[in-house]
C-alpha positions in Angstrom: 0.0 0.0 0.0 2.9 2.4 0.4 4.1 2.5 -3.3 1.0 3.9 -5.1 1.3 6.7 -2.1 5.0 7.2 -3.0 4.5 7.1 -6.6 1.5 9.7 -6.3 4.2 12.0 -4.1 6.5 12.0 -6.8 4.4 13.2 -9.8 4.7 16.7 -11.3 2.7 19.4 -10.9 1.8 19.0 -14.5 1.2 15.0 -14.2 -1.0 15.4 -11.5 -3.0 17.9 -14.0 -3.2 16.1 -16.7 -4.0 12.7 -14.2 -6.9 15.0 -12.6 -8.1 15.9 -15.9 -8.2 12.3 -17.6 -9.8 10.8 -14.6 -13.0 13.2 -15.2 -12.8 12.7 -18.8 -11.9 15.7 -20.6 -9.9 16.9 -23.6 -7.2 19.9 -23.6 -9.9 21.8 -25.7 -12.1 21.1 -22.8 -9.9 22.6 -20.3 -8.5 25.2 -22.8 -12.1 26.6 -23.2 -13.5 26.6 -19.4 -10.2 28.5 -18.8 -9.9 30.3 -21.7 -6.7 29.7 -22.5 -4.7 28.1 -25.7 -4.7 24.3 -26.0 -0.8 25.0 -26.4 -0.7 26.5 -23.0 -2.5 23.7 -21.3 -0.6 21.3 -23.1 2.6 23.1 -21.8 1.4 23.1 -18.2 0.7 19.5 -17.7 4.1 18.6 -19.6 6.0 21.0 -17.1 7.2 23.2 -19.8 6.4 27.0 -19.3 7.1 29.6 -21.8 10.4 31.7 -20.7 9.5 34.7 -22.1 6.3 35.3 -20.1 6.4 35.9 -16.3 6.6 33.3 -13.5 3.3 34.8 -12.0 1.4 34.1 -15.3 2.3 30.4 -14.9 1.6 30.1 -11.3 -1.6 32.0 -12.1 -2.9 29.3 -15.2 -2.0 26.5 -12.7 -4.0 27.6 -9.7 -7.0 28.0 -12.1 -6.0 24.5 -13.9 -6.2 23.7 -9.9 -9.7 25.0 -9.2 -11.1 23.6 -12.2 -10.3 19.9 -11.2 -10.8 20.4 -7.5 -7.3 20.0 -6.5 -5.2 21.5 -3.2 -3.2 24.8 -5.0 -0.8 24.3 -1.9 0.5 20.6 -2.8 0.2 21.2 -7.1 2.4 24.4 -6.2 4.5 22.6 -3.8 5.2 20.5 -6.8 6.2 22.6 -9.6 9.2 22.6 -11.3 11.7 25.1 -9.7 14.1 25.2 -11.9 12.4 26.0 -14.6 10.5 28.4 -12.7 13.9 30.1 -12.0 14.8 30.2 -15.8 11.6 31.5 -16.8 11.9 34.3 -14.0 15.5 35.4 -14.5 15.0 35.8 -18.5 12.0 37.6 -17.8 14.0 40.0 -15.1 16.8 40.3 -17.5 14.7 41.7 -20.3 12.7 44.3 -17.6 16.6 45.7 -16.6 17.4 46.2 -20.3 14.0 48.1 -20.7 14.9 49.6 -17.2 18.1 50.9 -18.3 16.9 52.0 -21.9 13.6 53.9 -20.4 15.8 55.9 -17.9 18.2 56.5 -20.7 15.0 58.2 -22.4 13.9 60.0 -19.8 17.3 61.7 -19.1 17.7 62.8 -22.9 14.3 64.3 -22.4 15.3 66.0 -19.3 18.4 67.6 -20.8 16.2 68.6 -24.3 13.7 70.6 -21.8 16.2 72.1 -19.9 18.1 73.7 -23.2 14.8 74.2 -24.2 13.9 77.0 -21.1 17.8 78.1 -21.7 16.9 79.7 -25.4 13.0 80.3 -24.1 15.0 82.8 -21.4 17.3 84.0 -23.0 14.9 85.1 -26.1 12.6 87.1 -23.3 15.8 88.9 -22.1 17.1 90.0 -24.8 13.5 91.3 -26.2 13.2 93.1 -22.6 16.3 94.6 -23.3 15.7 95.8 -27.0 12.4 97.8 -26.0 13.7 99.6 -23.3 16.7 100.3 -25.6 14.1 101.8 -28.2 12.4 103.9 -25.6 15.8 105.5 -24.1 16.5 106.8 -27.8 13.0 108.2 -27.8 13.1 110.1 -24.9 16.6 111.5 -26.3 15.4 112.9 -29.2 12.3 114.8 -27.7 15.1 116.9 -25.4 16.5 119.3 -28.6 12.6 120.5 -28.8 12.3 121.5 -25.4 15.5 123.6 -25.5 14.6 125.6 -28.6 11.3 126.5 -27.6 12.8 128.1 -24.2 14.8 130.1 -26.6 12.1 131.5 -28.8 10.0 132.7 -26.0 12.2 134.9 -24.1 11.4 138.9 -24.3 12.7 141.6 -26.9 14.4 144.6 -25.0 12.3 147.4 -26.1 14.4 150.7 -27.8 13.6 153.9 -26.8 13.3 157.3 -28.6 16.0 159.7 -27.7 14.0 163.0 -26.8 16.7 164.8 -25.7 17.7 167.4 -28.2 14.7 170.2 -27.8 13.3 171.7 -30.7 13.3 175.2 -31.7 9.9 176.8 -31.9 9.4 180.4 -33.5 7.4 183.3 -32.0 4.6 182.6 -34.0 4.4 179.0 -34.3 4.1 180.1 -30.0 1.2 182.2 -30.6 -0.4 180.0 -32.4 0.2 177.1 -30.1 -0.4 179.2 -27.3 -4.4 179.1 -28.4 -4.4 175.2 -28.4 -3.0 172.9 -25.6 1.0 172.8 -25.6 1.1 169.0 -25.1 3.2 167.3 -27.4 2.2 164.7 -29.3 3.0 161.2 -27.8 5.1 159.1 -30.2 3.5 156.1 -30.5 5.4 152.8 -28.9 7.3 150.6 -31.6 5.6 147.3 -31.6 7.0 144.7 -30.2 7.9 141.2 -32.0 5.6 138.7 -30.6 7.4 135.7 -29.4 7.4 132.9 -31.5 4.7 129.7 -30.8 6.6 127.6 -29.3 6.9 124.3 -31.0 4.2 121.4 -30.1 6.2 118.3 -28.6 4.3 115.3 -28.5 5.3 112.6 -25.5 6.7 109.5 -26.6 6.5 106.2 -23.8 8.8 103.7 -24.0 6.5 100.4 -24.6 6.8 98.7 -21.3 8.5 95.2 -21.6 5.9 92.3 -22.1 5.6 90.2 -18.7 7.5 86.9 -18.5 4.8 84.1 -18.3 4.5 82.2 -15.0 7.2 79.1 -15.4 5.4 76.8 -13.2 1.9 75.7 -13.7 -0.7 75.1 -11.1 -0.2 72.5 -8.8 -2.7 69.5 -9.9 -4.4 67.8 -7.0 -3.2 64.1 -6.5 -5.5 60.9 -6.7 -5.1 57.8 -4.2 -4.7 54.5 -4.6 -4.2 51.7 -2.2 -3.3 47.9 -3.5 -2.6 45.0 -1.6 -2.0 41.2 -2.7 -3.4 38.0 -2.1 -0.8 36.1 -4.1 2.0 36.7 -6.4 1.4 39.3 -8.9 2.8 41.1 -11.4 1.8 44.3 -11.4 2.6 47.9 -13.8 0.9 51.0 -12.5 0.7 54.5 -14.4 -0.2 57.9 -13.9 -1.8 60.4 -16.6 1.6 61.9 -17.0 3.2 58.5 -17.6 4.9 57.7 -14.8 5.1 54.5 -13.3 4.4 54.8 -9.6 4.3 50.8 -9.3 5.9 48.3 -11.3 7.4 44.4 -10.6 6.1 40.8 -9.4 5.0 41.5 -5.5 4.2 39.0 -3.1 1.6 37.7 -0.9 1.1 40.3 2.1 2.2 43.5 0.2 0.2 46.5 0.2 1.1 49.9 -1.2 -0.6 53.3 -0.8 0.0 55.2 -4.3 -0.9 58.6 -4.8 -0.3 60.7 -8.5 -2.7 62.3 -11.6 -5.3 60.5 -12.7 -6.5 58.7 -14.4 -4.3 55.8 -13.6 -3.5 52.6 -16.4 -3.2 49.6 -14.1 -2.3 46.7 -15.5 -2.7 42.8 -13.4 -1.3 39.4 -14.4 -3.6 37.9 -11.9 -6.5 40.2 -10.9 -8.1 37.5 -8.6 -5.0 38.2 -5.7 -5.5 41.9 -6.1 -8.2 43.8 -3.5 -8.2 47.3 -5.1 -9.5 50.5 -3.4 -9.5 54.5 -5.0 -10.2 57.1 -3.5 -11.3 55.3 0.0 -13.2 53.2 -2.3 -13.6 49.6 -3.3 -12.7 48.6 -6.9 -14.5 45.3 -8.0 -12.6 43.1 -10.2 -14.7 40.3 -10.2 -15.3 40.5 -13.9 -11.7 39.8 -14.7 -11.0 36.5 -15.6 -8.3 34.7 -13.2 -5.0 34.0 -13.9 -5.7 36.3 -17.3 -4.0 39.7 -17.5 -6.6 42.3 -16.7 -6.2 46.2 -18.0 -7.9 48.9 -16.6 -8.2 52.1 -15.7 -9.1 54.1 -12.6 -11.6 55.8 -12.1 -13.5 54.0 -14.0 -15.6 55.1 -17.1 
């Protein structure tokens, strides 16, 4: 009696799978449609040969679903599974995310530097317009002074000349008689006229234009969203703001819980949705319509 119980401890994960599934009589299309899944992919799970260029966490994710489909204990099928492939299908996976890694913050620093020389020309352009315009009004203000000191000029005073009336004049006796008869005043010579000061010239007042205001270089402050995640199971996870950054990203284990906060809306994407609990804003997000073990896309808050 204690060889079929040794014999049943050393199958595979995949073996006991593909044991489970004969003794209830289906097909790998069978399976492949209740889990909607390729035949290829079941195929590969019960044989124990997983794809090394998708995550560990969508394997584990296909076999606990293979598991609650037949009715069988995840915690001994896992127990079972091939580690060594698990760690080959893990470590090329993590090797391609550090080459993206590296190439992505490669990106972002060629960006950075573009902005920055970007706002160098952008100030220096406003600077040297400020400094044009109030060049132009100096040399306006200049020119209006000649104006000014010719019409002070033309508007001072004439000195009046005056008649010499000193030498008398010699009257005879009977130009005396006669004048004696009619009043002796002399007649008064009338005043010379007087130039009349020029108009003085109409000067028109030139303002410099003032120097356009610099725009504001920093924008208003946009108010940040929550988000709090926390995992079941292992799950790969990638997380994104409306700006595009990634405020979560990687596999993360069962127990982890993170408390995001950014712009939304957010892009989440989930390898396994069913060891996800999801909450915005203080509130629950259901993902009960996401198929397990599937990867689930979505976005938050929700449309």
């Amino acid at each position: 009696m204690a060889e079929p119980s040794e014999l049943h401890e050393t199958l595979s994960a995949g073996q006991r799978l593909r044991q489970a599934r004969e003794s209830r009589g289906w097909s790998t299309n069978d399976v492949a449609k209740r889990l909607n899944l390729r035949v290829s992919v079941v195929e590969k799970l019960e044989s124990d040969d997983y794809d090394k260029n998708s995550p560990a966490t969508y394997t584990k994710g296909y076999i606990r679903a293979y598991c609650r489909l037949l009715e069988l204990k995840e915690a001994e099928v896992m127990a079972e599974l091939c580690s060594d492939n698990l760690k080959s299908q893990s470590e090329t996976h993590m090797q391609s995310f550090s080459r993206r890694t590296a190439r992505e913050k490669s990106d972002s620093w060629l960006t950075l530097v573009t902005w920055l020389i970007g706002l160098v020309i952008l100030g220096l352009l406003i600077y040297f317009g400020w400094q044009q315009a109030t060049t132009n009004g100096s040399l306006v203000n200049t020119q209006a002074q000649p104006n000014t000191s010719t019409s002070a000029v033309v508007a001072l005073p004439v000195k009046d000349e005056g008649v010499d009336l000193g030498t008398p004049l010699e009257i005879s006796e009977e130009e005396q008689d006669q004048s004696g008869s009619q009043p002796g005043d002399t007649p008064e010579q009338a005043p010379e006229q007087q130039p009349e000061p020029a108009a003085e010239p109409a000067t028109t007042e030139v303002t410099a234009p003032e120097p356009a205001p610099a725009q504001a270089s920093s924008s208003e402050q946009v108010a940040l969203q929550t988000l709090e995640i926390s995992f079941r199971g292992d799950c790969w996870v990638r997380i994104e703001d409306s700006t595009g950054k990634r405020v979560l990203e990687g596999v993360k284990a069962e127990g982890q819980s993170y408390r995001l906060q950014g712009q939304a809306p957010f892009s989440l994407k989930l390898g396994a949705p069913e060891m996800v609990d999801l909450t915005y804003q203080g509130a629950a997000v259901d993902l009960s319509g996401y198929k397990a073990a599937k990867l689930a896309k979505l976005s938050l808050p929700l449309n």
